[in-house]
Structures are given as C-alpha cells and as structure tokens.
C-alpha positions as CSV (number, residue, x, y, z in Angstrom):
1,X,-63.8,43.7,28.5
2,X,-65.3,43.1,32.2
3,X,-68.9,44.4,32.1
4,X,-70.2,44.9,35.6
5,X,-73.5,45.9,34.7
6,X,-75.6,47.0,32.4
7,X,-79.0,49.0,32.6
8,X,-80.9,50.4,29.8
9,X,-83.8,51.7,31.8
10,X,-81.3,54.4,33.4
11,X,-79.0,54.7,29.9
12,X,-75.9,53.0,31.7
13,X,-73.0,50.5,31.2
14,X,-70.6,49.8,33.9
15,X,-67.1,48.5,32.6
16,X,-63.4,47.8,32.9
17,X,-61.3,47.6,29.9
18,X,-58.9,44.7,30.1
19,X,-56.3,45.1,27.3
20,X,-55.8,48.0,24.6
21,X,-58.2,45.8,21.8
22,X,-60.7,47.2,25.0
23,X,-59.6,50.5,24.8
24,X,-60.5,50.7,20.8
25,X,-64.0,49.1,21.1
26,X,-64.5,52.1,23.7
27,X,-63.1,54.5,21.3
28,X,-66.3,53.5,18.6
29,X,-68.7,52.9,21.4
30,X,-68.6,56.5,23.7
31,X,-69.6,59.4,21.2
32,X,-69.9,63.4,21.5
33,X,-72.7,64.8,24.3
34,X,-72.3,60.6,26.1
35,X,-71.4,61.0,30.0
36,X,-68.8,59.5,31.5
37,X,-67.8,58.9,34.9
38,X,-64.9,57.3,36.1
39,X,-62.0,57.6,39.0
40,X,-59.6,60.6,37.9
41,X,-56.9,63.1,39.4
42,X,-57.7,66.8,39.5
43,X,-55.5,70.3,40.4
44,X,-57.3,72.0,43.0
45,X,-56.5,75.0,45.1
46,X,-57.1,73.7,49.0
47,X,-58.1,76.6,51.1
48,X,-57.1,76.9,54.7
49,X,-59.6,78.2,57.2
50,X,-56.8,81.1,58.5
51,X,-54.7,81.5,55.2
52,X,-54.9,82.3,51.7
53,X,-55.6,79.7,49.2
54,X,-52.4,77.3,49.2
55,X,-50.8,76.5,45.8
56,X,-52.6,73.7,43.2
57,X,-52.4,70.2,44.3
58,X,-53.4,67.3,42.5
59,X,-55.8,65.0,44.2
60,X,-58.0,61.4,43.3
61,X,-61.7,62.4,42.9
62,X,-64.3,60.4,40.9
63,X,-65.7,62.8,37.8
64,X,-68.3,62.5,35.3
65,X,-67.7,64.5,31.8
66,X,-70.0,64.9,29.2
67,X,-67.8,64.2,25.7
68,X,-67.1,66.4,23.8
69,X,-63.5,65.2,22.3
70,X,-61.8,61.9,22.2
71,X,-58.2,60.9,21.6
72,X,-57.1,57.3,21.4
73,X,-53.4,57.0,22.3
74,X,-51.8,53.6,21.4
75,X,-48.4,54.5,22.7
76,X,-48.9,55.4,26.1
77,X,-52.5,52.8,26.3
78,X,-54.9,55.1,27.3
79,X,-58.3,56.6,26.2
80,X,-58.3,60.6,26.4
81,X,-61.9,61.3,27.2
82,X,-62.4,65.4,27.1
83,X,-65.4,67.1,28.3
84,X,-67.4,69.2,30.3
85,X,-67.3,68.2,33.9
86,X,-71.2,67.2,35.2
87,X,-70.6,65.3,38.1
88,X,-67.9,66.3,40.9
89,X,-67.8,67.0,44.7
90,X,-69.6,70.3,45.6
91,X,-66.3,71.2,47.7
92,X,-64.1,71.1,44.7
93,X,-66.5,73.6,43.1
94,X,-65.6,72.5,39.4
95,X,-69.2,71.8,37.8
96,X,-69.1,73.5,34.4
97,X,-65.3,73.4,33.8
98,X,-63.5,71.2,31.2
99,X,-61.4,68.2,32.2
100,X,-60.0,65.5,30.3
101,X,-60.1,61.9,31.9
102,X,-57.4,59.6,30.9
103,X,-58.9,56.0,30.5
104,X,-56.3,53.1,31.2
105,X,-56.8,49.1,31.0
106,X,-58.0,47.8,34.2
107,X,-59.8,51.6,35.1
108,X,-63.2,50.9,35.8
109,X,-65.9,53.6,34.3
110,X,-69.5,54.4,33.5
111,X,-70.4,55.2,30.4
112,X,-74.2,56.9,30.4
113,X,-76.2,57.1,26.8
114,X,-79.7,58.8,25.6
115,X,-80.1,55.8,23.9
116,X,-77.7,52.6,23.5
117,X,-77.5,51.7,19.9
118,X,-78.2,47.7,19.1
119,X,-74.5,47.9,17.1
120,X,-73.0,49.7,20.1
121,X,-74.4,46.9,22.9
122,X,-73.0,44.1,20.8
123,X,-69.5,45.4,20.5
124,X,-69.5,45.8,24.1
125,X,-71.1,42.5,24.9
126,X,-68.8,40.9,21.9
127,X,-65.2,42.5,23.2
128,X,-66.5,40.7,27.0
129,X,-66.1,37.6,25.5
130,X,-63.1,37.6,23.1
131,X,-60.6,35.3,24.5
132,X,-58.0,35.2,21.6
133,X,-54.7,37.3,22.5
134,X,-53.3,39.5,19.7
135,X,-51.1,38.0,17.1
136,X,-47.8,38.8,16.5
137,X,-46.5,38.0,12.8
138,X,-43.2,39.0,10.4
139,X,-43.7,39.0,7.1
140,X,-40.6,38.8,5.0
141,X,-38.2,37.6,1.9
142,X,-34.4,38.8,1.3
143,X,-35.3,42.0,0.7
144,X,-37.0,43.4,3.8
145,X,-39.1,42.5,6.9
146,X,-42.0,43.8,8.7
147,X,-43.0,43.0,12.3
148,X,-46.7,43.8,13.4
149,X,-49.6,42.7,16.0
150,X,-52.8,41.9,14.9
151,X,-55.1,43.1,16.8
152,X,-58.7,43.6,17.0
153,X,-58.9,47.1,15.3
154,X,-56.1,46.1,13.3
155,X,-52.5,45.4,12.2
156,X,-50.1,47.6,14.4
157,X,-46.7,47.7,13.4
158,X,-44.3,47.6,15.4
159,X,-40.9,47.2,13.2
160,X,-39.4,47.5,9.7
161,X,-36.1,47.3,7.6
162,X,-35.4,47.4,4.0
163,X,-31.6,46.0,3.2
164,X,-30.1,44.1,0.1
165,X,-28.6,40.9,0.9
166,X,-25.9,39.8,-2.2
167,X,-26.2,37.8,-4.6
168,X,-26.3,33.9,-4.8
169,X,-23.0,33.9,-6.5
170,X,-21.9,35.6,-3.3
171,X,-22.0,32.5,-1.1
172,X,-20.1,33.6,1.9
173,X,-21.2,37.3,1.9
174,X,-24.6,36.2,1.3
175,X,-24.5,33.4,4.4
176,X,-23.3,36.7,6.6
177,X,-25.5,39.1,5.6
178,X,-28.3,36.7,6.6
179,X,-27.2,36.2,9.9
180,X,-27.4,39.9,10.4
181,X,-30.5,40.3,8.7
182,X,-31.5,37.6,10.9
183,X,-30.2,39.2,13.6
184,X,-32.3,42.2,13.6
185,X,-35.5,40.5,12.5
186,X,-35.3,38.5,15.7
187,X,-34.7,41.6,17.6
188,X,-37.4,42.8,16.7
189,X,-39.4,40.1,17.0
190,X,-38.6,39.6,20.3
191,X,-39.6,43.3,21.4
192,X,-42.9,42.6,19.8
193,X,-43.5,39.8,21.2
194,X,-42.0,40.0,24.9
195,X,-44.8,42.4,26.3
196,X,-47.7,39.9,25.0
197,X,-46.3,36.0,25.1
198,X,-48.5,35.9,22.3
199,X,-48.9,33.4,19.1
200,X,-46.5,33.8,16.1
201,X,-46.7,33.9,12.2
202,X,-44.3,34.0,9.9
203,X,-45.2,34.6,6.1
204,X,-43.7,35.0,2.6
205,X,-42.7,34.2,-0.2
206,X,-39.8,31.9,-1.0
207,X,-37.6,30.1,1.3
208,X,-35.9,32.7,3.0
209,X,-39.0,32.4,5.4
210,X,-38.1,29.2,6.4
211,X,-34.5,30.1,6.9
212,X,-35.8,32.7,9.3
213,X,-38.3,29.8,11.2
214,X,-34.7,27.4,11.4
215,X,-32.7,30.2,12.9
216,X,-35.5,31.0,15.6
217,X,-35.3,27.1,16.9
218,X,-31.7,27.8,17.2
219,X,-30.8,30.7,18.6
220,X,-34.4,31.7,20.3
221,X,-36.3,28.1,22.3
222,X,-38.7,30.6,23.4
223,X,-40.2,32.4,20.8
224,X,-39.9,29.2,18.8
225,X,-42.1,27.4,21.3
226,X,-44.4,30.3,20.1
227,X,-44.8,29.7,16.6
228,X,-48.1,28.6,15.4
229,X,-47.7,28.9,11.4
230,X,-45.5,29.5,8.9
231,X,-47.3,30.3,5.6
232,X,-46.5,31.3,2.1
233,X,-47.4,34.9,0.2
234,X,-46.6,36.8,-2.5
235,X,-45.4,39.8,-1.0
236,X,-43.1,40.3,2.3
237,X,-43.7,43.1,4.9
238,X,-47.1,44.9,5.3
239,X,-48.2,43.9,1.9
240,X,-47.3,40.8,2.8
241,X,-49.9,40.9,6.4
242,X,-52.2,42.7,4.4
243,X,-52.2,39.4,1.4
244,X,-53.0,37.3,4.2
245,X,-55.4,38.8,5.7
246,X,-57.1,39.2,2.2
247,X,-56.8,35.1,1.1
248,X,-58.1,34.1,4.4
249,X,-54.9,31.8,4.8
250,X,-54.9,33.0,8.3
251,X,-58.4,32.4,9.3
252,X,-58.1,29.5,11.7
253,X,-55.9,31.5,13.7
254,X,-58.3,34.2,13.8
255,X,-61.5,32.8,13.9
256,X,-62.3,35.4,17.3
257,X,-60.5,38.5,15.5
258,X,-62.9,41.6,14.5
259,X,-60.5,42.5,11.9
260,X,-60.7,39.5,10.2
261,X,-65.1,40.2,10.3
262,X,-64.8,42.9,8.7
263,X,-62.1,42.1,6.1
264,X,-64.1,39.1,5.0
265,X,-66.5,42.2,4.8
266,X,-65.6,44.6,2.7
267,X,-63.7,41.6,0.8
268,X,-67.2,40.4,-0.3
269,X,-68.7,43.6,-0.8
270,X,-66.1,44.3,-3.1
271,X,-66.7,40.8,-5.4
272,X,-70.5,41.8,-5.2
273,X,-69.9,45.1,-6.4
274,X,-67.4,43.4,-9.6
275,X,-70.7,40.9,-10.5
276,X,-73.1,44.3,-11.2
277,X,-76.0,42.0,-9.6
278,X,-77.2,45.1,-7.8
279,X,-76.6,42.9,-4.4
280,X,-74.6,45.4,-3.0
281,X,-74.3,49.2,-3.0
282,X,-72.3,52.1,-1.3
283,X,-73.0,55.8,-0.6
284,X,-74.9,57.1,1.2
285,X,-77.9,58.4,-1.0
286,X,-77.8,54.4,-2.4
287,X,-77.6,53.7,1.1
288,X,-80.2,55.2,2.3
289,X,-82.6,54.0,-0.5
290,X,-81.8,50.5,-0.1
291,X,-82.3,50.8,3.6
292,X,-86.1,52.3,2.6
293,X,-86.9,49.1,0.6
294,X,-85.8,46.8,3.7
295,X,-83.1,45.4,2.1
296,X,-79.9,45.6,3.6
297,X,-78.7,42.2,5.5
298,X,-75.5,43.7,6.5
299,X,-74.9,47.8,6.7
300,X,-70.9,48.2,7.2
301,X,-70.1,52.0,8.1
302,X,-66.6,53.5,9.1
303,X,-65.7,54.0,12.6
304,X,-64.5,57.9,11.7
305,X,-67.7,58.7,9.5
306,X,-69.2,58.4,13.0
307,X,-66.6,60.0,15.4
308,X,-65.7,62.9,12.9
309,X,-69.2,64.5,12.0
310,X,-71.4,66.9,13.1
311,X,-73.9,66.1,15.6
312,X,-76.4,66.8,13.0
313,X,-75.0,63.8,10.3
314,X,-74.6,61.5,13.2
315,X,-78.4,61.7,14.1
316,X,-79.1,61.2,10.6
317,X,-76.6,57.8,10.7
318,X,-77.7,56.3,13.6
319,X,-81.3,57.0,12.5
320,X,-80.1,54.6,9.1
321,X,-78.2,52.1,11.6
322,X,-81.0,51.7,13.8
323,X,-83.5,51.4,10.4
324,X,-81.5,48.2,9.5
325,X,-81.4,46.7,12.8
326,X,-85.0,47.0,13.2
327,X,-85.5,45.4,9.8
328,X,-83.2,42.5,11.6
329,X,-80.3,43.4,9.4
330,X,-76.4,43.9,11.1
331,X,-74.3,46.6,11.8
332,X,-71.0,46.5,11.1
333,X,-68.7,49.6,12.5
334,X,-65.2,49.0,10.7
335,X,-61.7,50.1,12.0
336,X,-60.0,52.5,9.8
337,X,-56.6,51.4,11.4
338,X,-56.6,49.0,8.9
339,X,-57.5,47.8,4.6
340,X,-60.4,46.9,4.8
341,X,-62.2,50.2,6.6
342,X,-59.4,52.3,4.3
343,X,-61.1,50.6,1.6
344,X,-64.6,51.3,2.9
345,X,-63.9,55.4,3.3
346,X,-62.9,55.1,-0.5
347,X,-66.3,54.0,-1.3
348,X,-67.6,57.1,0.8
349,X,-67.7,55.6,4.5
350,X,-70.6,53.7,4.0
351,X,-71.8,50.7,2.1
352,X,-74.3,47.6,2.3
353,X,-74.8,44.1,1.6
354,X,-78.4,43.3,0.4
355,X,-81.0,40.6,0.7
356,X,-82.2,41.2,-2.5
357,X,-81.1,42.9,-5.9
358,X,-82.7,46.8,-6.3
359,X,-82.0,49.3,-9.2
C-alpha cells in the first residue's frame, strides 16, 4: 500500500493499492456512510447546443461516493465501492444519484472518515510496509493435492484433485499413475505460481511429498529455483495448509503475514480458554464487561461482525474498540477468509485476551 498522505485534522487518507492483499485491507478499513473519491468512468447524456440530447456515452470523471455497499471481488481484482455520489462536476449534473466505483491495484483514491479508528490507521500504515510477496504452497500425499496462495487475508485456493493411485504391489501402474498425478499437480502449480514469481512450499505427510519436490528439479528448473521448504504434516490438501499454519512450522516464512498474526491469535485464545484461568473470554456481553474493568491486552473482532451490521451495532463496536485502545490494549480485526476468523465467528465474532483473570 502507497500512502500519499495522511491528514486527520480534515478526516482524510490519500492511497494507492499496490497488490490484491491491498485491496482486502481496504475492504476492513472503508465502512458504511465513509466518502470516497477516486478517478472513475460515468454514462452521461452530452447535450448539443442545436440538437436533442445525443445517446449515453461513457466518460473519465473523478467522483466521490458516500458508502453505502461494498463488494470485494477476488477474481476480476477490484474493490466495488457503491454509494451515493457527493462530489462530481456540476455539468454532469449527477449529485444525489447512486454510482458504484470500481477500485483496482495501482488506482489512486481518497478515503474521507468522521473519525479514523487507531485499529484502522495501523492496518493502513502496517499494509505500506509489508514487503513479503504471497506464498504459493501444495499440500499433498497419494491420495489428493491442493494448490493455494497465502495471502494476507488468507489461504486462496487456487487448485484441487482427489484420484487413487494403485497399490504398491502394483509397481508399474503405480510408477505411471504418478507421473500423471504429477503431471497435473505441476500444472497447477505452475498456473499458481506464474502470475506472482512467488516462494514455494510443499507439505505432507509421507514421502510422496518428496517425490513431488524430485520431479519439479527435473522436469520444472524454474519453479524448482522457487522452492523455499518442503515440510512434513499430517494431512494433505487444505487440511494439510490449514495444519501448518496451526503448528507454526511455517512461521519463518511468514514472519510479515497478517494471517499468520492472527492465527497465532485465536490459536492462543483458544489454549487460554481450555486452562479455565479466566485470562480470556468471548461474547460480547463478556466482552464488554472485561473491557469496563480495563483489562483486555488484546481485543480480536471479525472483519464481517463490522461490515455486516447495522449502523447502530457498529457505533456500539467501535465505541468497545476504541475503549481498549485507549486503555493501550490492541485491536485485532481478523479475516474470515480463513480458520482462524471462522473460528472466531463461532465464538460469536468477538473475543479477548486479558491482562489479568476476572470472573
């Protein structure tokens, strides 16, 4: 993320998204009745001084919306930012209309706020100066395989196949059969991996993972020349990712990652919660209590427990976020795109680590 500015006297943030990690951070950060303003394309009717009206044409113009809607669209890369136009040429006469800005990596735009959230200025300020590129990993065993990215809101697959490779007692079916499996694991590896030039990871259990890494030097010098870490699990495919991410085997690699924040996380909320020491709670009435006594170090809330509320509830949330900052405790808003916020929206959306045990 490139921040060009930033000004909290006038409510404003000037920046440019630089990569589709961007994109999410944007996604949490810009909430219902926030402006923005950024460089768009609009169907207009141009009127001619001795005609009638010529038909719509679609023309550049820089536009400012006040949210109303968001949609986050992974496939085609791009932020949908729907609103009610605020700010527009007077010649265009389209002040009070609805328009629906499309937000794309290197797109400069200003987002405007009432008030900028300590949580929401330290995402921004964090996402400027992540360096580490996504991480492309394969997690598999005889059985199946599962290609995903890792990124910073969280593991996006990308590929998947289930087969049944025969038997050991099977030699030279067997030996075939993996070179096909092979094959198509590679395949798809390389689709994955093409658009980014990023780092690889192969996991699983057994050998057949190693198999994989030896048929990669051979048939594939590029991708090989990729390949960061090979490590062992207990599961293939997106239980496999998933494991990893859990035992931490893949911190080093993603010492920068957000995912990996907040799995660690919820990870040690969770073994909090199985000691009963009263160091951790979740709900939001518990919440909200242990927020009262000052005693939440860390408050982790769920991305969609913000976006997909009432304006009314999200007052009431950011009143509790802001609580806990002021107190000097952290913020954590956690991806749902992946376990661990999954995990945190089954323990109601919101939870806390605490300073000290309350009842």
């Amino acid at each position: 993320m490139k921040i060009s500015r930033i000004d909290l006297k006038k409510g404003f943030a000037k920046v440019m998204p630089e990569s589709l990690d961007d994109l999410w951070h944007l996604y949490n950060i810009i909430l219902r009745r926030d402006e923005v303003y950024a460089r768009t394309t609009r169907q207009v009717k141009l009127d001619d001084q001795y005609a009638r009206s010529t038909k719509a044409k679609r023309v550049p113009v820089n536009l400012g919306v006040q949210v109303e809607k968001m949609y986050w669209d992974r496939v085609l890369n791009r932020l949908r930012v729907n609103g009610i136009v605020i700010d527009a040429p007077e010649t265009l006469s389209i002040k009070g209309s609805r328009h629906t800005l499309d937000i794309t990596v290197n797109q400069p735009i200003t987002i405007v706020k009432k008030r900028w959230q300590k949580h929401e200025l330290d995402r921004l300020k964090r996402a400027s100066k992540l360096t580490a590129a996504p991480l492309t990993i394969i997690s598999m065993d005889d059985e199946e395989y599962c290609v995903a990215v890792l990124r910073q809101y969280g593991i996006d697959i990308k590929a998947g196949e289930r087969i049944k490779l025969p038997g050991k007692l099977e030699a030279e079916k067997r030996s075939k059969g993996k070179q096909l499996f092979f094959g198509g694991a590679l395949k798809a590896l390389r689709e994955a991996w093409a658009p980014l030039q990023s780092a690889i990871v192969v996991l699983g259990p057994g050998f057949i993972k190693d198999d994989f890494v030896e048929y990669i030097r051979s048939n594939a010098r590029d991708i090989a020349e990729s390949l960061i870490g090979v490590k062992g699990t207990n599961s293939a495919g997106l239980s496999g990712i998933q494991e990893a991410l859990r035992s931490g085997i893949l911190s080093n690699m993603l010492q920068n990652m957000r995912v990996a924040d907040e799995m660690n996380a919820i990870e040690e909320l969770l073994a909090r919660l199985g000691r009963g020491k009263n160091d951790a709670t979740y709900g939001f009435t518990e919440v909200e209590k242990a927020v009262n006594y000052g005693a939440v170090e860390k408050l982790l809330v769920a991305d969609s427990s913000l976006r997909e509320t009432t304006n009314e509830n999200r007052r009431i949330m950011e009143k509790l976020m802001k609580n806990v900052e002021d107190a000097r405790g952290t913020v954590m808003v956690m991806s749902t795109e992946h376990e661990a916020g999954a995990k945190l929206l089954s323990l109601g959306g919101i939870a806390a680590l605490l300073r000290f045990p309350i009842s």
